[in-house]
C-alpha positions in Angstrom: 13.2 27.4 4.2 11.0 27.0 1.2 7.4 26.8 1.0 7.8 23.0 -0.5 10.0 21.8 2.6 7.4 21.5 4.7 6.5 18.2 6.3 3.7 17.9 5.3 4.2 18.6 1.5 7.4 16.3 1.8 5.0 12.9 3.1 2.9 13.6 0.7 5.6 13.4 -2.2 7.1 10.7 -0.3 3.5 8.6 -0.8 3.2 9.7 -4.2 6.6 8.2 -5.1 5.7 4.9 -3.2 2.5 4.8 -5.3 4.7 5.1 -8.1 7.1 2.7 -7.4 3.9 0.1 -6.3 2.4 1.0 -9.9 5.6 -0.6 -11.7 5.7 -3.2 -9.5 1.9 -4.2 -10.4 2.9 -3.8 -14.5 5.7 -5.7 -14.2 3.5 -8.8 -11.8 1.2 -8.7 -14.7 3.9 -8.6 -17.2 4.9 -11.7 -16.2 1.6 -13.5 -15.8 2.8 -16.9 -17.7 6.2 -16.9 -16.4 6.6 -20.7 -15.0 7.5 -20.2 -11.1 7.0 -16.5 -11.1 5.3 -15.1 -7.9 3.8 -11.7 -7.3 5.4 -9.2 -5.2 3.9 -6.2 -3.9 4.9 -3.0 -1.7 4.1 -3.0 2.3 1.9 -0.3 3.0 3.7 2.5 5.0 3.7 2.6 8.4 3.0 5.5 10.6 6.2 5.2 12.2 8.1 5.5 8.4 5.7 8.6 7.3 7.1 10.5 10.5 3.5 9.6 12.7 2.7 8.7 15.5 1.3 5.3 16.1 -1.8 5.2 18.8 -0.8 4.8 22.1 -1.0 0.5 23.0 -2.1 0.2 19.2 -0.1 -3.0 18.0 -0.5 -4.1 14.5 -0.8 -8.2 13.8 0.1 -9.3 10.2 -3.4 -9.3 9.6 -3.4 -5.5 9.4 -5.9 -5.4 12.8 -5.0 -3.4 15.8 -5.0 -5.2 19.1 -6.1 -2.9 21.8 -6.3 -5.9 24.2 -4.0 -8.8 24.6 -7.2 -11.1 25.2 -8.3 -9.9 21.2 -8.1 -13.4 19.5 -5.3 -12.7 16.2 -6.8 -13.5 12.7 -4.4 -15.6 10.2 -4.5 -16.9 6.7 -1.7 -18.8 7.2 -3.1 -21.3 9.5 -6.6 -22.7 10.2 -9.3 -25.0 9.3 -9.6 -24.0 5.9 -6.0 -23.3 4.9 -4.8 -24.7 1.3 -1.3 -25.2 1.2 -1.6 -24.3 -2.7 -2.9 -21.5 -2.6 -1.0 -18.1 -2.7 -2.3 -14.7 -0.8 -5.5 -16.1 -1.3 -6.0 -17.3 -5.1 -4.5 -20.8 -6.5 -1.0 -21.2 -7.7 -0.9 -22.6 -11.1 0.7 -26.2 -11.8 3.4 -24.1 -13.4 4.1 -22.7 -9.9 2.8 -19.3 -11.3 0.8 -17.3 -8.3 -0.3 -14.5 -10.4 -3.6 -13.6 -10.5 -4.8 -11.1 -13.1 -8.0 -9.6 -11.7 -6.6 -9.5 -8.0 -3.5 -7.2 -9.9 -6.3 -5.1 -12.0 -7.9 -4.4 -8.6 -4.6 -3.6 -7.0 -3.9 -1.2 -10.0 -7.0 0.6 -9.9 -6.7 0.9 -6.2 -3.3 2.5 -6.6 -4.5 4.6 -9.2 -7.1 6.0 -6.9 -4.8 6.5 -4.2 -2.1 8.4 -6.2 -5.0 10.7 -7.5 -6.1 11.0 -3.8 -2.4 12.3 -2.4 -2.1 14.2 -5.7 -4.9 16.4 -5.2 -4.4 17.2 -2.0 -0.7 18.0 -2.4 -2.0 20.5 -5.3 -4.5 21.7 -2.8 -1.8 22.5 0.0 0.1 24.3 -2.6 -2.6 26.4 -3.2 -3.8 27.0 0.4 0.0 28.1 1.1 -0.2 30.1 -2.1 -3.3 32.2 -0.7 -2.0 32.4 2.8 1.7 34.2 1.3 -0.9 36.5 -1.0 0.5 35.0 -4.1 -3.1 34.3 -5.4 
């Protein structure tokens, strides 16, 4: 078995390429920011259960991205409510042209992303080397 086939070095290549593949699909939602009808797409995050974790025991995620620990926990949703605009679209207005993209909400997402893939890239870098000193190559 190599030293790179480990688990751990595989999730994190695994989230690198997902951080990749996110950053395209950003470029291209801001690539077409005056497309008539176009609407912005965007990656799930990764579960635990897809990165090979465990979820917390009784730990069920709503599609607000809270964790219910108790059925009597009252659900948050965007969807629905006093104050829900049919027009609007993940939060920000959709144009008369039926466009929903919104440039500084995709900026933010990008520099988010950015962050994140200089996160998981340094410490994939750092496991290398930790390995590297534990084999005596360094």
């Amino acid at each position: 078995m190599s030293l790179t086939d480990l688990p751990l070095l595989g999730m994190l290549r695994n989230r690198m390429q997902w951080h990749q593949a996110r950053q395209a699909l950003l470029a291209e939602n801001v690539a077409n920011a005056d497309m008539p009808g176009f609407r912005p797409r965007d990656f799930a995050e990764p579960s635990r259960s897809s990165a090979g974790l465990a979820a917390p025991l009784g730990a069920a995620v709503g599609g607000d991205g809270l964790a219910r620990t108790d059925i009597r926990h009252i659900g948050l949703s965007a969807e629905s409510g006093p104050n829900a605009d049919p027009r609007r679209f993940k939060g920000f207005e959709v144009r008369p042209s039926g466009n929903g993209v919104n440039l500084e909400e995709e900026m933010m997402k990008a520099g988010d992303n950015q962050s994140d893939y200089q996160l998981v890239a340094s410490l994939y870098q750092k496991s290398l080397d930790a390995l590297k000193i534990a084999v005596g190559k360094r």
